[in-house]
C-alpha positions as CSV (number, residue, x, y, z in Angstrom):
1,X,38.4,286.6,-58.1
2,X,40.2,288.9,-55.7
3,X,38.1,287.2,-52.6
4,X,39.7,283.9,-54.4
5,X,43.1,285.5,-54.1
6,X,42.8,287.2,-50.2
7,X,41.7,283.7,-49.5
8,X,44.7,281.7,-50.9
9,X,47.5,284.2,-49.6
10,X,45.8,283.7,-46.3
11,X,46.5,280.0,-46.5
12,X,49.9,280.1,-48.0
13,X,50.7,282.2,-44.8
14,X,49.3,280.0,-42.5
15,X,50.8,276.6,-43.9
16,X,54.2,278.7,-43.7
17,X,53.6,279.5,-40.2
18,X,53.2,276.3,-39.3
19,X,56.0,275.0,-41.1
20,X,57.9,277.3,-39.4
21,X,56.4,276.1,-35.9
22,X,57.0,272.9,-36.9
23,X,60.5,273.5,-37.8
24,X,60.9,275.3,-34.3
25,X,60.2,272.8,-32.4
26,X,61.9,269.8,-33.9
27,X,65.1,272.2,-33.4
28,X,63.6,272.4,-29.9
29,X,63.3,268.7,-29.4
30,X,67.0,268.2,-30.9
31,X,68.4,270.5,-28.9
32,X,67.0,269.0,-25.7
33,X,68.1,265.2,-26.9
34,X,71.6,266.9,-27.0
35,X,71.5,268.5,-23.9
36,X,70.1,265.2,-22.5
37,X,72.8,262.7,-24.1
38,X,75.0,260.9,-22.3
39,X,79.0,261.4,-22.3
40,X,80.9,258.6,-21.0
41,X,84.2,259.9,-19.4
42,X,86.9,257.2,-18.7
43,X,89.4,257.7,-16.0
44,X,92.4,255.3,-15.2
45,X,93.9,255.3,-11.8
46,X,95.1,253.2,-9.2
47,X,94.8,253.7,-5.2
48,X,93.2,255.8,-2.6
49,X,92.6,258.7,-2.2
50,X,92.8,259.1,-6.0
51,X,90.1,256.6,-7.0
52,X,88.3,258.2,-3.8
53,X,88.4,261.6,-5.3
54,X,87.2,260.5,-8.6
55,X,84.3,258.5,-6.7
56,X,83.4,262.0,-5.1
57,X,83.0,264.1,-8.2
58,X,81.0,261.2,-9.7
59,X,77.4,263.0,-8.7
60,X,78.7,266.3,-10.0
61,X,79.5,265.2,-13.2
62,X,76.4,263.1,-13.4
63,X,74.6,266.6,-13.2
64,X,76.5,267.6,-16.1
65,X,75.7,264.5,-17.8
66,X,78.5,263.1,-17.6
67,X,79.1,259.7,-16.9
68,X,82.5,258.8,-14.9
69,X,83.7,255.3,-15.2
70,X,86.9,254.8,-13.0
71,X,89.4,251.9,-14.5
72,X,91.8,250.9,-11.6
73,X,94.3,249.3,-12.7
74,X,97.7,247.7,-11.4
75,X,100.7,249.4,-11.7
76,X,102.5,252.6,-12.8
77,X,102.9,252.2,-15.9
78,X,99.2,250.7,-17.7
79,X,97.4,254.2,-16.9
80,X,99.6,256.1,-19.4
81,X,99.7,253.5,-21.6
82,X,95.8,253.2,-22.3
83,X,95.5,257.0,-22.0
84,X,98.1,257.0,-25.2
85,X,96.6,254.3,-26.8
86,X,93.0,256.4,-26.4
87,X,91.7,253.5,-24.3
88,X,90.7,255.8,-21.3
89,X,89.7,259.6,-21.7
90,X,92.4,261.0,-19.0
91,X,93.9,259.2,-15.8
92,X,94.9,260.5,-12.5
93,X,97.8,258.8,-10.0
94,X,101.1,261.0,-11.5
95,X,102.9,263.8,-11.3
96,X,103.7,266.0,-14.3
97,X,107.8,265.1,-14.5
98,X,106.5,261.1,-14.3
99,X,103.6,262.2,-17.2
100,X,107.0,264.1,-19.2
101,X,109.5,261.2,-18.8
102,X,106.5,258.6,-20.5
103,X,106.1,261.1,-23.3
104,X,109.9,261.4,-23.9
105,X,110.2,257.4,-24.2
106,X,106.6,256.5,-26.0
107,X,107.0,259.6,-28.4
108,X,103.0,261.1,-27.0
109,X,101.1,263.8,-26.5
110,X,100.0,263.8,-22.7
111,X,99.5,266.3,-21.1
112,X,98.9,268.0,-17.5
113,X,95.0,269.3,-16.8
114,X,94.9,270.6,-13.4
115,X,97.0,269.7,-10.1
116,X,95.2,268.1,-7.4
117,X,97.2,267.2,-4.4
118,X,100.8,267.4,-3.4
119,X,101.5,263.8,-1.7
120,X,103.7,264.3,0.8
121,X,106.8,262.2,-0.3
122,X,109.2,261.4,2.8
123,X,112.2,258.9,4.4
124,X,110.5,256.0,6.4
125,X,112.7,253.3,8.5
126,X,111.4,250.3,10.7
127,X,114.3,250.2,12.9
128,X,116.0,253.8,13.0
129,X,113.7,256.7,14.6
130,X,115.8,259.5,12.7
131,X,117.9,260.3,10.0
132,X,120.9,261.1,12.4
133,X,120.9,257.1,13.7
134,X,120.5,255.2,10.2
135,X,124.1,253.9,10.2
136,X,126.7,254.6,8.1
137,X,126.6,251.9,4.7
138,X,122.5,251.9,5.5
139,X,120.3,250.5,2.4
140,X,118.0,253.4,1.1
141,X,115.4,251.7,-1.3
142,X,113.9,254.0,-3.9
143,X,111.7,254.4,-6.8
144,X,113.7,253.0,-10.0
145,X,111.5,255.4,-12.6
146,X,114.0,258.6,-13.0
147,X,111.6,261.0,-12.4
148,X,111.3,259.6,-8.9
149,X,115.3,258.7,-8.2
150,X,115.3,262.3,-9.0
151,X,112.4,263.2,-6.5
152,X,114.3,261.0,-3.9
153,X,117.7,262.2,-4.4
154,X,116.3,265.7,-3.9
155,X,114.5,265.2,-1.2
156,X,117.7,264.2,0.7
157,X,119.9,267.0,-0.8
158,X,117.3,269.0,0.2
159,X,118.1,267.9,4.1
160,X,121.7,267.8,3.4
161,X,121.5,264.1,3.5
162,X,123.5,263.9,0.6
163,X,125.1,267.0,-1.7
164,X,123.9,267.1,-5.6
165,X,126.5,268.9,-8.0
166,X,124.2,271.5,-10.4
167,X,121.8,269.7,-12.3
168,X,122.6,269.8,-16.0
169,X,120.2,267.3,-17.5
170,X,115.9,266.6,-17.2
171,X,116.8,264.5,-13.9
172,X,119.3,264.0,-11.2
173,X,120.9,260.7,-11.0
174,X,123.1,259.1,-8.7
175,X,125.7,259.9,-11.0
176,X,125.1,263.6,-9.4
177,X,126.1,262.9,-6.0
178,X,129.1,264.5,-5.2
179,X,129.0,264.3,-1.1
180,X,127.2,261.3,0.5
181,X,128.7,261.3,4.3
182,X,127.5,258.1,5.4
183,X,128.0,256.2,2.0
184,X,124.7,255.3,1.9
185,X,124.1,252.5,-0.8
186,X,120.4,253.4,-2.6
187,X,118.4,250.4,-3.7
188,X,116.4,251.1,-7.0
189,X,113.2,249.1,-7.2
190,X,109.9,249.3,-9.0
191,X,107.6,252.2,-7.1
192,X,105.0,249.2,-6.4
193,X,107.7,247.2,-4.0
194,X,108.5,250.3,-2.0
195,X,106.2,249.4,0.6
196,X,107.4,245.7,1.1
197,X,111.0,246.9,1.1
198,X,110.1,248.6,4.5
199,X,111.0,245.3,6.0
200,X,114.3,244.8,4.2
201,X,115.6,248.0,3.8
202,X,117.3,250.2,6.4
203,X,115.2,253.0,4.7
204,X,113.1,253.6,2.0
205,X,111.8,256.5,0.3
206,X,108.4,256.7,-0.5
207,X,104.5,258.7,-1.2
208,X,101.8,258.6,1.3
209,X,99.8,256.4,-1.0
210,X,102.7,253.6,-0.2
211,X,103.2,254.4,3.3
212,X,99.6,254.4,4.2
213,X,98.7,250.7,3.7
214,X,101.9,250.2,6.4
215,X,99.9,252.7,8.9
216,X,102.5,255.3,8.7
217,X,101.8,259.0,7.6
218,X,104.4,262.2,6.9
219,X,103.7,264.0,10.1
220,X,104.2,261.4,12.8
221,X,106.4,258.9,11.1
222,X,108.3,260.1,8.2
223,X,112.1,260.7,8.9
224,X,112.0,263.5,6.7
225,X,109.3,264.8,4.0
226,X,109.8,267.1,0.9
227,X,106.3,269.7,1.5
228,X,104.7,271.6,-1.2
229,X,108.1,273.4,-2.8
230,X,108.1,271.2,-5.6
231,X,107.0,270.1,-9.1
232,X,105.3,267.0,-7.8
233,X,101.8,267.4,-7.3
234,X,99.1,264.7,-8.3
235,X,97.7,265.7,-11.7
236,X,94.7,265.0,-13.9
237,X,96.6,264.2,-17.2
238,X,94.5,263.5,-21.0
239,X,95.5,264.1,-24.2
240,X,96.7,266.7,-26.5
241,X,93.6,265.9,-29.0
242,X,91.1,265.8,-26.2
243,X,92.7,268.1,-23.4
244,X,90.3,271.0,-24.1
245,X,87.2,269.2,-24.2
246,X,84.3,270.2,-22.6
247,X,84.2,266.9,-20.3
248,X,88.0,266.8,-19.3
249,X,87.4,270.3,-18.5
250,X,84.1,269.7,-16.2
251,X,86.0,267.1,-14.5
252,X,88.9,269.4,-13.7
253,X,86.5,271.8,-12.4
254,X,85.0,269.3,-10.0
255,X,88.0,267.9,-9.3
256,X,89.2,271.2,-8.1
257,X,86.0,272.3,-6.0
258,X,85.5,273.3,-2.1
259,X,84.1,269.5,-2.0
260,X,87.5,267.9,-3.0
261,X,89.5,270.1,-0.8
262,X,87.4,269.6,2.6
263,X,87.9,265.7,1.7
264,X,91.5,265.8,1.7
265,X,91.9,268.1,4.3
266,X,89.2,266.1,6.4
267,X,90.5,262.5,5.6
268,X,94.0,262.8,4.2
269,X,95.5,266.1,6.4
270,X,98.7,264.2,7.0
271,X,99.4,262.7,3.7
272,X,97.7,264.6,0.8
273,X,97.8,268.8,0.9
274,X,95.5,270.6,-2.1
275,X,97.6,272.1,-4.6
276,X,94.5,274.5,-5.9
């Protein structure tokens, strides 16, 4: 009876044990499917070298199993709207006072990630080869979002262009000018026709990203540029809800890496300076 006994404890131990084997590794095998699954991280943005950068950190994120899928899209203002609307995971073509004016007017919740780049806004002209010789009256097209008619009024105050009284609201407007020399007459018009105004305008105010496709850059065309002093720089923008996720996060990480920076300072010296 008590061999009986020895001999069924000695069972009941060794079914346990492999129960709990069992039970080890199917937490094993779950944990690895985990690690192993697949997130799919959707990014809207429009032109180079943004859509560049974001084809860069693609095998770094791929590592992390992370999937990037870039949406490029066509103007200014669909990136925000499908981030919003929870279409896309984050997007990347704005700076933070663009991100702030959408979220003020659409009542949302997105929000800045990391800086990237500060693209080098600056005064461009066809026909005048400084600032000193556009004539007096001249047409100055700029960027008809407020956030940028603030950039561009700024940028000329900040070359005493023009003189801005103290700025008592979000933006300046040119409402704020209180000394314009020349009487300069400044042409609003959506940031997407800055480039073609080039031909039309006496001047126009624009980003790298614009001036580029023209074959001008900051250094060796620009009548005057704005620099780094500002709160303009390229940003990785997502959501309040998802802004803390692990993804969002390993993309700002790569976005931010030695690799990212040697690109821009390799390819875009002129136009785009790292802001990390």
């Amino acid at each position: 009876m008590k061999k009986l006994f020895l001999l069924m404890t000695a069972l009941l131990v060794m079914l346990a044990g492999c129960g709990q084997t069992n039970e080890e590794e199917q937490n094993q095998e779950n944990a690895t499917e985990q690690e192993q699954e697949e997130v799919t991280l959707k990014v809207a943005s429009l032109i180079p070298p943004m859509t560049e950068i974001l084809e860069l950190v693609k095998p770094k994120l791929a590592e992390e199993n992370i999937t990037l899928e870039m949406v490029v899209l066509g103007d200014n203002v669909q990136p925000n709207t499908a981030l919003a609307a929870g279409e896309v995971d984050a997007n990347f073509f704005q700076h933070v006072p663009y991100m702030e004016e959408f979220n003020r007017n659409n009542d949302s919740e997105l929000v800045p990630i990391t800086p990237i780049y500060f693209a080098n806004y600056g005064v461009y002209s066809k026909n005048y080869p400084s600032m000193d010789e556009l004539p007096e009256g001249s047409i100055i097209a700029i960027a008809n979002d407020v956030s940028n008619i603030d950039r561009s009024l700024a940028l000329l105050a900040q070359h005493g262009v023009i003189t801005l009284k103290e700025k008592t609201d979000v933006y300046y407007t040119k409402a704020d000018i209180v000394e314009n020399p020349k009487n300069y007459q400044f042409e609003e018009v959506d940031l997407l026709m800055l480039a073609r105004m080039y031909d039309d305008a006496d001047a126009v105010v624009m980003t790298p990203a614009y001036a580029a496709p023209l074959g001008l850059t900051p250094k060796s065309d620009a009548l005057l540029t704005e620099g780094i002093e500002n709160d303009f720089a390229i940003t990785l923008i997502a959501r309040k809800d998802n802004a803390d996720s692990e993804p969002i996060q390993k993309l700002a990480e790569v976005m931010t890496s030695e690799e990212v920076r040697t690109f821009l300072e390799e390819n875009y010296d002129e136009t785009a300076i790292p802001a990390f």
